[in-house]
mmCIF file of the N, C-alpha and C atoms, coordinates in Angstrom:
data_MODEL
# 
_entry.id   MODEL 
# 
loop_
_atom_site.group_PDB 
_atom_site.id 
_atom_site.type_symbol 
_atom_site.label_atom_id 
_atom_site.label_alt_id 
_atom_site.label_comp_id 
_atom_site.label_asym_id 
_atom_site.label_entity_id 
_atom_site.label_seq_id 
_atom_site.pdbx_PDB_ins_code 
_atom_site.Cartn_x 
_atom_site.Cartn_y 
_atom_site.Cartn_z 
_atom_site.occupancy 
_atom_site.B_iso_or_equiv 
_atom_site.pdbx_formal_charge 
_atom_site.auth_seq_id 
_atom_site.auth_comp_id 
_atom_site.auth_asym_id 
_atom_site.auth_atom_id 
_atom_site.pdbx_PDB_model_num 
ATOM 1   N N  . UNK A 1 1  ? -15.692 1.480   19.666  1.00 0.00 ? 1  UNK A N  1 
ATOM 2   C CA . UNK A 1 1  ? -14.436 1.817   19.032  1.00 0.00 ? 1  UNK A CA 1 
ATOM 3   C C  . UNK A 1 1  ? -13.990 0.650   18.141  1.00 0.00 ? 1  UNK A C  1 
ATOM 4   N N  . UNK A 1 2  ? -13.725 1.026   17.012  1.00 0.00 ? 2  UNK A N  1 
ATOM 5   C CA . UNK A 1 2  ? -12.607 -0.235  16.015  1.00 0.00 ? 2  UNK A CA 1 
ATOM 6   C C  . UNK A 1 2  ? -11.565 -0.286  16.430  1.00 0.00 ? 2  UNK A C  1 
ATOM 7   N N  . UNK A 1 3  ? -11.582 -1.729  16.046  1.00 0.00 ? 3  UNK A N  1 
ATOM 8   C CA . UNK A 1 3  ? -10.361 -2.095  16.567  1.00 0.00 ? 3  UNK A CA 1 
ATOM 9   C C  . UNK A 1 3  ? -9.708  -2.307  15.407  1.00 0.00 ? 3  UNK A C  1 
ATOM 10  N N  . UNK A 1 4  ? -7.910  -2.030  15.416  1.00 0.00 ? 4  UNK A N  1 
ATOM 11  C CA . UNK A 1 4  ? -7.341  -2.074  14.174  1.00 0.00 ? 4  UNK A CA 1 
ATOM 12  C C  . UNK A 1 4  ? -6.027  -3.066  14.661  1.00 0.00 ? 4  UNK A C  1 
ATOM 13  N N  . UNK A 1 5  ? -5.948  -3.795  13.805  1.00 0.00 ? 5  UNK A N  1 
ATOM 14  C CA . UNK A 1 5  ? -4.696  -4.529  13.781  1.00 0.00 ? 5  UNK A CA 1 
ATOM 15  C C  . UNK A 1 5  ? -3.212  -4.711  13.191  1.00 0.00 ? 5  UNK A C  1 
ATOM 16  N N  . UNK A 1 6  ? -2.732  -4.215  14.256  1.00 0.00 ? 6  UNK A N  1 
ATOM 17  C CA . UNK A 1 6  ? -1.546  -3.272  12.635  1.00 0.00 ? 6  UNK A CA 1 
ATOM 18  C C  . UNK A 1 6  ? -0.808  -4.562  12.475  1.00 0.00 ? 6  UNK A C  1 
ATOM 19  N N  . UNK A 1 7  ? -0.802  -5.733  13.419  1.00 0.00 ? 7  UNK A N  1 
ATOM 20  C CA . UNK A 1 7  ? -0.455  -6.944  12.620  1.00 0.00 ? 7  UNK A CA 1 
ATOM 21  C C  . UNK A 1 7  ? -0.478  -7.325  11.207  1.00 0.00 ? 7  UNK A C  1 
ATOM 22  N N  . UNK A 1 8  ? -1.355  -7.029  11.120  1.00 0.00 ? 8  UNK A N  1 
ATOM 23  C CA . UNK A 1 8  ? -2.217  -7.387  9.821   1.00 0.00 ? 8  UNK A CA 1 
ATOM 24  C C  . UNK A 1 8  ? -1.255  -7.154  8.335   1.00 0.00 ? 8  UNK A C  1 
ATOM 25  N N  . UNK A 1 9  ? -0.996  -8.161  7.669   1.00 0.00 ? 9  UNK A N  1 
ATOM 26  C CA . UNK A 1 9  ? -0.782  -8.007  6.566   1.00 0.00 ? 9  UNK A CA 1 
ATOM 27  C C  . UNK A 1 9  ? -0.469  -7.397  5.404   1.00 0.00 ? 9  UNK A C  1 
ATOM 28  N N  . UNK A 1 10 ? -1.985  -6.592  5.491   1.00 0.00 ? 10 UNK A N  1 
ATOM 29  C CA . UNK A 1 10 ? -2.599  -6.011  4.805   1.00 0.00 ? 10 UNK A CA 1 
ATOM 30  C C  . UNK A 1 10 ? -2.192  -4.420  5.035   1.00 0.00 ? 10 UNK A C  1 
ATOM 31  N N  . UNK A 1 11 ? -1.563  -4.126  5.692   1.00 0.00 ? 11 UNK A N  1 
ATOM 32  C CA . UNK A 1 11 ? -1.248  -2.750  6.479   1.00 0.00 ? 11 UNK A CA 1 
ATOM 33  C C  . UNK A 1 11 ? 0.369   -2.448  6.130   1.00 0.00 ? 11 UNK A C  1 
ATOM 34  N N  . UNK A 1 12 ? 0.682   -1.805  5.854   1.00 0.00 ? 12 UNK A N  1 
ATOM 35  C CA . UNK A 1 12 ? 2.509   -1.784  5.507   1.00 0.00 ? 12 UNK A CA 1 
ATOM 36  C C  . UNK A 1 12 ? 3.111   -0.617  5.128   1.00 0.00 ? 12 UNK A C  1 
ATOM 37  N N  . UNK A 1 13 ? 4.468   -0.015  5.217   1.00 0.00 ? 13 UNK A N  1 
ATOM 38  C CA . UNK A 1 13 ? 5.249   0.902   5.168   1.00 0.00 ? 13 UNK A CA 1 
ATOM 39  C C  . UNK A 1 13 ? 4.988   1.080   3.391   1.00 0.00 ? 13 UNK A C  1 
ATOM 40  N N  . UNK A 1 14 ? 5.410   2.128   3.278   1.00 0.00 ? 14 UNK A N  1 
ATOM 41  C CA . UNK A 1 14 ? 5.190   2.420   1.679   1.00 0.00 ? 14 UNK A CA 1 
ATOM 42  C C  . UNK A 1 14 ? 6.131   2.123   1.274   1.00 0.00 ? 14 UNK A C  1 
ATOM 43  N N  . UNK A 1 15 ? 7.606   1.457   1.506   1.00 0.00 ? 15 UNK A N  1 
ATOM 44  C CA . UNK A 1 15 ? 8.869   1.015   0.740   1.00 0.00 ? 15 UNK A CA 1 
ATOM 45  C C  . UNK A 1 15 ? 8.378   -0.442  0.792   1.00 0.00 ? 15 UNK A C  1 
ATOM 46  N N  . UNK A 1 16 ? 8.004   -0.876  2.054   1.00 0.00 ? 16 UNK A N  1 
ATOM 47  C CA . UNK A 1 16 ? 7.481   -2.429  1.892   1.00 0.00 ? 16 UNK A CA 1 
ATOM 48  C C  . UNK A 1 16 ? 6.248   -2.599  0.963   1.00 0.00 ? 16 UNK A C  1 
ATOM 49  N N  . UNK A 1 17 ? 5.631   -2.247  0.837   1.00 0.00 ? 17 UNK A N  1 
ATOM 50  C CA . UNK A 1 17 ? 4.817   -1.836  -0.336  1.00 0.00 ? 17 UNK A CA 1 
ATOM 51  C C  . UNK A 1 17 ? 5.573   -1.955  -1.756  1.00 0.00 ? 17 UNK A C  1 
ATOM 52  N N  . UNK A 1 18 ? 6.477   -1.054  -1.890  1.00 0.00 ? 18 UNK A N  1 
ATOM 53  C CA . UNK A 1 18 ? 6.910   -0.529  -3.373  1.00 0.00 ? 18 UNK A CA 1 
ATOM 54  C C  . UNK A 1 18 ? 7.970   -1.634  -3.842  1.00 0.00 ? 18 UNK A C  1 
ATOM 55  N N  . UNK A 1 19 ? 8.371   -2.821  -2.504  1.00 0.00 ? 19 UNK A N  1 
ATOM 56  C CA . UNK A 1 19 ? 9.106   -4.043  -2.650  1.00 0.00 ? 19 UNK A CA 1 
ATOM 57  C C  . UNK A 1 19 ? 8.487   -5.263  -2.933  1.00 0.00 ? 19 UNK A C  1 
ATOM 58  N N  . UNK A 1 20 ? 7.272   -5.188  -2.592  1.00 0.00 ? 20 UNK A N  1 
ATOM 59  C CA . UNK A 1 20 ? 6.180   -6.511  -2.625  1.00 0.00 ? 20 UNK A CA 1 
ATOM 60  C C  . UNK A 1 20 ? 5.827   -6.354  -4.092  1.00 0.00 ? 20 UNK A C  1 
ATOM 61  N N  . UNK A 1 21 ? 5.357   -5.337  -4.475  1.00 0.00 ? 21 UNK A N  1 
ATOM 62  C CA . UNK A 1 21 ? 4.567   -4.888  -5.631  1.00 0.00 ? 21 UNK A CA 1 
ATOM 63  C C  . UNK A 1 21 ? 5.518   -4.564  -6.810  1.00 0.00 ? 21 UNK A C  1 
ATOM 64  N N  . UNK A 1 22 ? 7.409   -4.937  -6.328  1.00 0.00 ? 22 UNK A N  1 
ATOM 65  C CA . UNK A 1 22 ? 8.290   -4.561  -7.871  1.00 0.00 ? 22 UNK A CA 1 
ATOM 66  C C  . UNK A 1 22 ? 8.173   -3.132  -8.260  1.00 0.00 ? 22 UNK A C  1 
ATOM 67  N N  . UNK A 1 23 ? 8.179   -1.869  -7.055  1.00 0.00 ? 23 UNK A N  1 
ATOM 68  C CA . UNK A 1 23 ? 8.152   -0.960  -7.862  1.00 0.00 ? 23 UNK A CA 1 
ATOM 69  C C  . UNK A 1 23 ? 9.581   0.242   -7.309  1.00 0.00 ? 23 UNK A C  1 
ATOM 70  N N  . UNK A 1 24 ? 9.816   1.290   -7.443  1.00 0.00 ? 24 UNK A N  1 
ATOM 71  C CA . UNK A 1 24 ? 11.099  2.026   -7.179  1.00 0.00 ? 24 UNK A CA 1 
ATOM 72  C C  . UNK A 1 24 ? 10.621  1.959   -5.595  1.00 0.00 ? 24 UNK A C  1 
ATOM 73  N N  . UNK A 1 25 ? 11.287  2.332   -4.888  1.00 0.00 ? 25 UNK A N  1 
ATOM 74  C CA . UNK A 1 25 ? 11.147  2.812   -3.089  1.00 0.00 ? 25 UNK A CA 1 
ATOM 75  C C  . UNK A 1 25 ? 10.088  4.249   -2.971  1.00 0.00 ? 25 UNK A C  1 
ATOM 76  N N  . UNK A 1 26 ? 10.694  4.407   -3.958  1.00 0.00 ? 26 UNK A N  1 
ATOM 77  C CA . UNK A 1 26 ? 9.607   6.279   -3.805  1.00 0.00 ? 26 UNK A CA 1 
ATOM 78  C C  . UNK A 1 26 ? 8.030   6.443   -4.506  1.00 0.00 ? 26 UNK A C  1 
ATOM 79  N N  . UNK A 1 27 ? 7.953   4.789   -5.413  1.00 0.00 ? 27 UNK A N  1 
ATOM 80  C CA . UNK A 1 27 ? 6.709   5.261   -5.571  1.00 0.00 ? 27 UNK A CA 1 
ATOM 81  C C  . UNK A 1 27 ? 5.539   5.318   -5.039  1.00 0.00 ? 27 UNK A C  1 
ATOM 82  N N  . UNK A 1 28 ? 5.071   4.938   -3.738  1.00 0.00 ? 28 UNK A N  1 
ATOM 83  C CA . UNK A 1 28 ? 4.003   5.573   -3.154  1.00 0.00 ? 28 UNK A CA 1 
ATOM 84  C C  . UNK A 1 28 ? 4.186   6.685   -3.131  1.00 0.00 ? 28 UNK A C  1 
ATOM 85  N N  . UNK A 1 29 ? 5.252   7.487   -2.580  1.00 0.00 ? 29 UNK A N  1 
ATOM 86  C CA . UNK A 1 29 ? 4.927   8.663   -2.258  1.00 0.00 ? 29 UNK A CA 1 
ATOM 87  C C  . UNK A 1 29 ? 4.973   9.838   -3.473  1.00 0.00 ? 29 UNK A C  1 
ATOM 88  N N  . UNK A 1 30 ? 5.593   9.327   -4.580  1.00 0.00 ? 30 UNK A N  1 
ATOM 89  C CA . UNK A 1 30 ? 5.253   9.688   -6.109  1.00 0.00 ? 30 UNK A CA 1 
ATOM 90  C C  . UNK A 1 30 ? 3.967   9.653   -6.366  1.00 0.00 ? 30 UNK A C  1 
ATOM 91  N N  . UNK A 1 31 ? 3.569   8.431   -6.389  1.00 0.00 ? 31 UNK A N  1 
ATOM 92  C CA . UNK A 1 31 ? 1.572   8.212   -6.917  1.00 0.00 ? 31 UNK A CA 1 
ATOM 93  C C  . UNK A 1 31 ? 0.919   9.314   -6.214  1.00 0.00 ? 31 UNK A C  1 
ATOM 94  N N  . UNK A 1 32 ? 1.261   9.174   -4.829  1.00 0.00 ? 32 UNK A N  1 
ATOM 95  C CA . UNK A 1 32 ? 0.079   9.958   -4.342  1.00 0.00 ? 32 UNK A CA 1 
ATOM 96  C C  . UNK A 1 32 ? 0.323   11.202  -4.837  1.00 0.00 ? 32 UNK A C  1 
ATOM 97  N N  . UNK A 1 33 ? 1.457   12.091  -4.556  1.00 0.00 ? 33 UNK A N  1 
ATOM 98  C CA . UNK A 1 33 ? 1.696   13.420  -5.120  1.00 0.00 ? 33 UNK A CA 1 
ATOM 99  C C  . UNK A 1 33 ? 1.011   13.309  -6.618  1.00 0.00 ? 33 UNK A C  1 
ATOM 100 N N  . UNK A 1 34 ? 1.390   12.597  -8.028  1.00 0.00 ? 34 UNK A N  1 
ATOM 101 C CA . UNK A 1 34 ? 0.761   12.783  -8.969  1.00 0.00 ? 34 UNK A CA 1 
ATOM 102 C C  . UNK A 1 34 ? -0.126  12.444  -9.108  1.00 0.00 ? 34 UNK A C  1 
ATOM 103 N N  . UNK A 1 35 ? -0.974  11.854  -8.552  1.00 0.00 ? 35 UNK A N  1 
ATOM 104 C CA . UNK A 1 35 ? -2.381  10.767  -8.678  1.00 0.00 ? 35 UNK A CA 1 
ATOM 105 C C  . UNK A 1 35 ? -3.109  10.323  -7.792  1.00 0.00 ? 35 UNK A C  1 
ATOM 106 N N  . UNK A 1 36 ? -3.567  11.498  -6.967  1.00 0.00 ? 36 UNK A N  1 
ATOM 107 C CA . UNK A 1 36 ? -3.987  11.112  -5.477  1.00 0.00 ? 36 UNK A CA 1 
ATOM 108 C C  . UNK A 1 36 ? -5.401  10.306  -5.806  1.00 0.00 ? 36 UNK A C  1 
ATOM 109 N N  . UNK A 1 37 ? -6.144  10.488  -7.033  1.00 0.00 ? 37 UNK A N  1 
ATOM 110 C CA . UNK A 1 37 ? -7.195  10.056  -7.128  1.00 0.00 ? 37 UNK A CA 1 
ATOM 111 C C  . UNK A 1 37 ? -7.116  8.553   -7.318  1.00 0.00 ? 37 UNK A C  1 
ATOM 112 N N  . UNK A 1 38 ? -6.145  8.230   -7.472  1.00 0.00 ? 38 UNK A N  1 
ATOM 113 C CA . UNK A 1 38 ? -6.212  6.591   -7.537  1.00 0.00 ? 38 UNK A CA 1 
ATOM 114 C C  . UNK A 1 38 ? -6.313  6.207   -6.271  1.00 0.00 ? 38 UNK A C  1 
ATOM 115 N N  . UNK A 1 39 ? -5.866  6.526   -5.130  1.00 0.00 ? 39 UNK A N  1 
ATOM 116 C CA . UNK A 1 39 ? -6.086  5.857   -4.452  1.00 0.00 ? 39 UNK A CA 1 
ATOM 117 C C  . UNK A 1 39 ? -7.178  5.904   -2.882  1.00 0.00 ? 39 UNK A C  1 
ATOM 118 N N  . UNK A 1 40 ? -8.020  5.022   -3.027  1.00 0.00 ? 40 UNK A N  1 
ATOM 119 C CA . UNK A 1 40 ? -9.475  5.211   -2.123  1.00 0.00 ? 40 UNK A CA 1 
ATOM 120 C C  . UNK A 1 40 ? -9.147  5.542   -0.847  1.00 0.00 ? 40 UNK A C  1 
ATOM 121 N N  . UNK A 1 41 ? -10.095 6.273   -0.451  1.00 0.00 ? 41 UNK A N  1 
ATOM 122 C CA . UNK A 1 41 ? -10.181 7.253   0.821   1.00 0.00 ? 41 UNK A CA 1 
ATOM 123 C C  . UNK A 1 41 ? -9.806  5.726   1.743   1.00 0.00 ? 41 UNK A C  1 
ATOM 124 N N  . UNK A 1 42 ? -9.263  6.101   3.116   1.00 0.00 ? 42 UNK A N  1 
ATOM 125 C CA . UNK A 1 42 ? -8.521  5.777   3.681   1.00 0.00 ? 42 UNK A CA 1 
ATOM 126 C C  . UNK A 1 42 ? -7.735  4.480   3.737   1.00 0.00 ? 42 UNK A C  1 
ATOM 127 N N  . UNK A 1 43 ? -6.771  4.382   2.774   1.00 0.00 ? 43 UNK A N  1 
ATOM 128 C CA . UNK A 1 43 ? -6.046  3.507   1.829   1.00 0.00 ? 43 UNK A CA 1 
ATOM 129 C C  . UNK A 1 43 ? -4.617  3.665   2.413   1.00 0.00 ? 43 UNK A C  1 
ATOM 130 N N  . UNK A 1 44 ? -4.328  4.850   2.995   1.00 0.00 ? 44 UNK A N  1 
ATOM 131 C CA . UNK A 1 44 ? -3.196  5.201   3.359   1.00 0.00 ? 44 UNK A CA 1 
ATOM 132 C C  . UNK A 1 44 ? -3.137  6.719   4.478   1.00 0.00 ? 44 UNK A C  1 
ATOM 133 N N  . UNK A 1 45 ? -1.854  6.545   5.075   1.00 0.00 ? 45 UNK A N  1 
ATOM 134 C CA . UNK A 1 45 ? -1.852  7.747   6.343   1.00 0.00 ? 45 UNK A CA 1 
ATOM 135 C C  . UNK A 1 45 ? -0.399  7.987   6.554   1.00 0.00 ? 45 UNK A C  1 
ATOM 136 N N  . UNK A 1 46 ? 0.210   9.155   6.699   1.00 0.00 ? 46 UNK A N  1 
ATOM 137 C CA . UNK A 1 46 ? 1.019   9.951   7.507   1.00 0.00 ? 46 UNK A CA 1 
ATOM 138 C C  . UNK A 1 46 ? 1.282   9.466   8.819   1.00 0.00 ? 46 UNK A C  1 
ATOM 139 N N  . UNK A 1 47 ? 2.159   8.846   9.196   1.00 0.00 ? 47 UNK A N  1 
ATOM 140 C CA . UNK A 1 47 ? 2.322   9.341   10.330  1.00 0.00 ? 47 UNK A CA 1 
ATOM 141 C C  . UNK A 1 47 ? 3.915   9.057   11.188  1.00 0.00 ? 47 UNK A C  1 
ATOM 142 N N  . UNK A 1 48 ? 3.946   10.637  11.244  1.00 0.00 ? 48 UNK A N  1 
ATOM 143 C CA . UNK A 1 48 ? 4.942   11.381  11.659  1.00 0.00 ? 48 UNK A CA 1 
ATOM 144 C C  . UNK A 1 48 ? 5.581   11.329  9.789   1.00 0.00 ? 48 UNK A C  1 
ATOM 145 N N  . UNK A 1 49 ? 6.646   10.799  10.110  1.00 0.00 ? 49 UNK A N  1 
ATOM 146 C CA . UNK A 1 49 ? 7.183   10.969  8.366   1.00 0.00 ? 49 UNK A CA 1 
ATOM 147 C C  . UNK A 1 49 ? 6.866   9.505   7.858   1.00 0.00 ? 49 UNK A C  1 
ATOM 148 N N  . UNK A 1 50 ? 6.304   8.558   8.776   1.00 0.00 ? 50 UNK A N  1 
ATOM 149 C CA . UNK A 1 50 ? 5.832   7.557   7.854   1.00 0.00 ? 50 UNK A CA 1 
ATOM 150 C C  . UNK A 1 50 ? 4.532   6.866   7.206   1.00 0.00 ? 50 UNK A C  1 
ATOM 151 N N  . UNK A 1 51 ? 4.779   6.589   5.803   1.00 0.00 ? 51 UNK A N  1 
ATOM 152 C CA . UNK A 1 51 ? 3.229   6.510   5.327   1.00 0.00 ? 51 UNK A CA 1 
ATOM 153 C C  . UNK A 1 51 ? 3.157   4.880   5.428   1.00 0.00 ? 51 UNK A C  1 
ATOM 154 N N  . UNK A 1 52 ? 1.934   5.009   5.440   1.00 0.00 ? 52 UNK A N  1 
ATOM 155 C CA . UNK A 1 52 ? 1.444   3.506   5.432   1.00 0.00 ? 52 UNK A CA 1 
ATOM 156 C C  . UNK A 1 52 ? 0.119   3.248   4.534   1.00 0.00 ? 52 UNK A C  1 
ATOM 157 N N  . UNK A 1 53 ? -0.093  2.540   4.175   1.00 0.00 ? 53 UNK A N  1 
ATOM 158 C CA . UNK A 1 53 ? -0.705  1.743   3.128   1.00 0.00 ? 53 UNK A CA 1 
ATOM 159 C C  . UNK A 1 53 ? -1.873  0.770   2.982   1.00 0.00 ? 53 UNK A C  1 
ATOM 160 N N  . UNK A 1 54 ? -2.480  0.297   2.549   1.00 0.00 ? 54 UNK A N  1 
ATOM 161 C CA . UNK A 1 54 ? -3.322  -0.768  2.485   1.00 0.00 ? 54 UNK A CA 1 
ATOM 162 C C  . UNK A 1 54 ? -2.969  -1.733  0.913   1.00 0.00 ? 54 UNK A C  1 
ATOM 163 N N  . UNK A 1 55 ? -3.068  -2.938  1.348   1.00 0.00 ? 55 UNK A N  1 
ATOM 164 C CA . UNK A 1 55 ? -3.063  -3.652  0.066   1.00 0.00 ? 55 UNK A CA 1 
ATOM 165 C C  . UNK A 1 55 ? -3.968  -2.830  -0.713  1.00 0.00 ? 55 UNK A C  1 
ATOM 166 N N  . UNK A 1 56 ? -5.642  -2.700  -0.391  1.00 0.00 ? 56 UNK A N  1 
ATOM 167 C CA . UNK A 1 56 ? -6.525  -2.074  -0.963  1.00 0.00 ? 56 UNK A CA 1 
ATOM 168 C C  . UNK A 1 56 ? -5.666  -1.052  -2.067  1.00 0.00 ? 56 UNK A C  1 
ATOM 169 N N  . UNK A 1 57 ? -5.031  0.337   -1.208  1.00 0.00 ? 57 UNK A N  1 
ATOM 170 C CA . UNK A 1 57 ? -4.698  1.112   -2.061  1.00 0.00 ? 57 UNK A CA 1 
ATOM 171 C C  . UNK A 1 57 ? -3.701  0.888   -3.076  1.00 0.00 ? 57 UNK A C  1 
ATOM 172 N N  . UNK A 1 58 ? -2.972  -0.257  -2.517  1.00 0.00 ? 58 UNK A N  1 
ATOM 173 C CA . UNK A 1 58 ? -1.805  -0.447  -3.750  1.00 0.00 ? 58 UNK A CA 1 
ATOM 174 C C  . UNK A 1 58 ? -2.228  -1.520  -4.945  1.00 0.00 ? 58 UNK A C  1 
ATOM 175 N N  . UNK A 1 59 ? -3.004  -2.171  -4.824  1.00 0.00 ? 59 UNK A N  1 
ATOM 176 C CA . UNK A 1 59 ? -3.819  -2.571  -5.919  1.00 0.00 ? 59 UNK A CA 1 
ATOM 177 C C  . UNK A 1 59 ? -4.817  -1.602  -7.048  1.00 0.00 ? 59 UNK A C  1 
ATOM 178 N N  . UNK A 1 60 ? -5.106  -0.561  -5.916  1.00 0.00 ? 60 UNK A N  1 
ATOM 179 C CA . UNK A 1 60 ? -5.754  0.790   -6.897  1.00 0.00 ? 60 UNK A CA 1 
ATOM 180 C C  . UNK A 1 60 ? -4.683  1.259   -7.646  1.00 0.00 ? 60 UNK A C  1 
ATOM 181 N N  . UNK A 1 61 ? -3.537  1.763   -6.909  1.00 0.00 ? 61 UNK A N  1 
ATOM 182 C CA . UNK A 1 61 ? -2.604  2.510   -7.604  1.00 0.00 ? 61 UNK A CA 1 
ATOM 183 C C  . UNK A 1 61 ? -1.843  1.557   -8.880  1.00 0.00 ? 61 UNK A C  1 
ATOM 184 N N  . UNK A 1 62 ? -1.723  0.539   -8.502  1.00 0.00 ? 62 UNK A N  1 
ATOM 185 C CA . UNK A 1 62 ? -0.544  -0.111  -9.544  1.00 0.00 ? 62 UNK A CA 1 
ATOM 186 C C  . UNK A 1 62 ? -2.006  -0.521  -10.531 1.00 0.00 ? 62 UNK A C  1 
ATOM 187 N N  . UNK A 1 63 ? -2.991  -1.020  -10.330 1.00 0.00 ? 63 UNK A N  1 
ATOM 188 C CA . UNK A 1 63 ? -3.688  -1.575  -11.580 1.00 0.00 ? 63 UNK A CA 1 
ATOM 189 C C  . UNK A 1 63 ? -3.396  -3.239  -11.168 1.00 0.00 ? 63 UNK A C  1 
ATOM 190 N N  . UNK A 1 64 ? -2.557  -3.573  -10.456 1.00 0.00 ? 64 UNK A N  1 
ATOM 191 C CA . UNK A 1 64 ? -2.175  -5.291  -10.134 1.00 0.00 ? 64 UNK A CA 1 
ATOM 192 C C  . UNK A 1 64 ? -2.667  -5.725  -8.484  1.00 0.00 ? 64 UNK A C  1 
ATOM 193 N N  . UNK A 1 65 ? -3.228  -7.083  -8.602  1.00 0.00 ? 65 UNK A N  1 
ATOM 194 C CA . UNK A 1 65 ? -3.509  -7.382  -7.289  1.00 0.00 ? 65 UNK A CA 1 
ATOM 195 C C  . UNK A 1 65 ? -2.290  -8.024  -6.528  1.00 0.00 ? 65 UNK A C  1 
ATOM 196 N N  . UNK A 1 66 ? -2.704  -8.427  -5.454  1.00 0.00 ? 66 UNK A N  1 
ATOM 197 C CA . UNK A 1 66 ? -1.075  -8.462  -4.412  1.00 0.00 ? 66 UNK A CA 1 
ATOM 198 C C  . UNK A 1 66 ? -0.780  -9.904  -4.947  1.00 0.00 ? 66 UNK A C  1 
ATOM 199 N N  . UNK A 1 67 ? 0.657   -8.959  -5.658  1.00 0.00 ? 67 UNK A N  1 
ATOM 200 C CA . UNK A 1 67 ? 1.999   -10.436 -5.674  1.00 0.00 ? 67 UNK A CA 1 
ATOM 201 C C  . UNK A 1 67 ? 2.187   -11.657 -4.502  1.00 0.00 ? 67 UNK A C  1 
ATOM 202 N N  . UNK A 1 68 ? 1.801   -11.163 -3.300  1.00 0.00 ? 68 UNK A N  1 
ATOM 203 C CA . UNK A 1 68 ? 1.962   -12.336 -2.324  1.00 0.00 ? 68 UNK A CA 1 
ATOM 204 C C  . UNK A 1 68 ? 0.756   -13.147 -2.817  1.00 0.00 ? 68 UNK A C  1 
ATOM 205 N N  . UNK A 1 69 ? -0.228  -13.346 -3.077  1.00 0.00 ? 69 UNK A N  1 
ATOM 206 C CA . UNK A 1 69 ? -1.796  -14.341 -3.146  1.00 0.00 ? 69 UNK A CA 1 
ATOM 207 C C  . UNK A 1 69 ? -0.884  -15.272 -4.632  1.00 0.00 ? 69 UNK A C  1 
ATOM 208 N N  . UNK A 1 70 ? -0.485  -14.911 -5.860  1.00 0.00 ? 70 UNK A N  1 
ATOM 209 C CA . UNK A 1 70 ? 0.231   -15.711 -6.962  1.00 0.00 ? 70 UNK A CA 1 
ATOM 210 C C  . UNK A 1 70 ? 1.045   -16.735 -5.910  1.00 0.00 ? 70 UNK A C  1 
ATOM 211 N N  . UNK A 1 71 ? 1.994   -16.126 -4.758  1.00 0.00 ? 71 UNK A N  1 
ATOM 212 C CA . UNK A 1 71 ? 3.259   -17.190 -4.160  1.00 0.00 ? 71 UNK A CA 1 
ATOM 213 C C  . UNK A 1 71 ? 1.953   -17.993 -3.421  1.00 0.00 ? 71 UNK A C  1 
ATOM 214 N N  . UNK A 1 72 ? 1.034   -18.072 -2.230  1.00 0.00 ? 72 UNK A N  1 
ATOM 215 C CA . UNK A 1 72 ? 0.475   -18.774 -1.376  1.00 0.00 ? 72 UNK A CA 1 
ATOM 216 C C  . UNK A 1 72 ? -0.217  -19.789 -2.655  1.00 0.00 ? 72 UNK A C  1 
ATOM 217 N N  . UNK A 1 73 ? -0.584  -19.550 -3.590  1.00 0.00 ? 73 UNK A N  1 
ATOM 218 C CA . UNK A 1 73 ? -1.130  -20.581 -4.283  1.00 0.00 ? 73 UNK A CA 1 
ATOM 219 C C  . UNK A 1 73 ? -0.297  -21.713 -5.016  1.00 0.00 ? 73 UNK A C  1 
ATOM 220 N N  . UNK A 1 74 ? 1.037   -21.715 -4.857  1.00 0.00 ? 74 UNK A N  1 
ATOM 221 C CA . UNK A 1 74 ? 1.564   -22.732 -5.334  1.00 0.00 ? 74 UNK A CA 1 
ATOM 222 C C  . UNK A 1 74 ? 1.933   -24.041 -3.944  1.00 0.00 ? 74 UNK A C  1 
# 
């Protein structure tokens, strides 16, 4: 069995997402409705009413890599 770490970083609510990345609160769940193809198979999940995310997919969707890696390098 994998093991998953929802610690992890890399894993996040789709408003925490759409706050890291500078974008409205609703746009994950905008992208995916208009543009599901941007973002790679299991990148993101449902569950119950909340979605969750991968850096992975929000770097597909926006076209930009994660705003946090620019702050750790100074």
């Amino acid at each position: 069995m994998v093991k998953i770490n929802l610690n992890d970083p890399n894993i996040m609510g789709s408003q925490e997402a759409a706050k890291i990345w500078g974008k409205n609160l609703t746009y994950v769940r905008t992208s995916l409705k208009q543009s599901p193809e941007k973002w790679p198979k299991g990148s993101y999940r449902l569950f119950g009413h909340q979605l969750i995310v991968t850096t992975e997919g929000m770097e597909a969707a926006t076209g930009e890599k994660d705003p946090r890696r620019n702050k750790e390098s100074f």
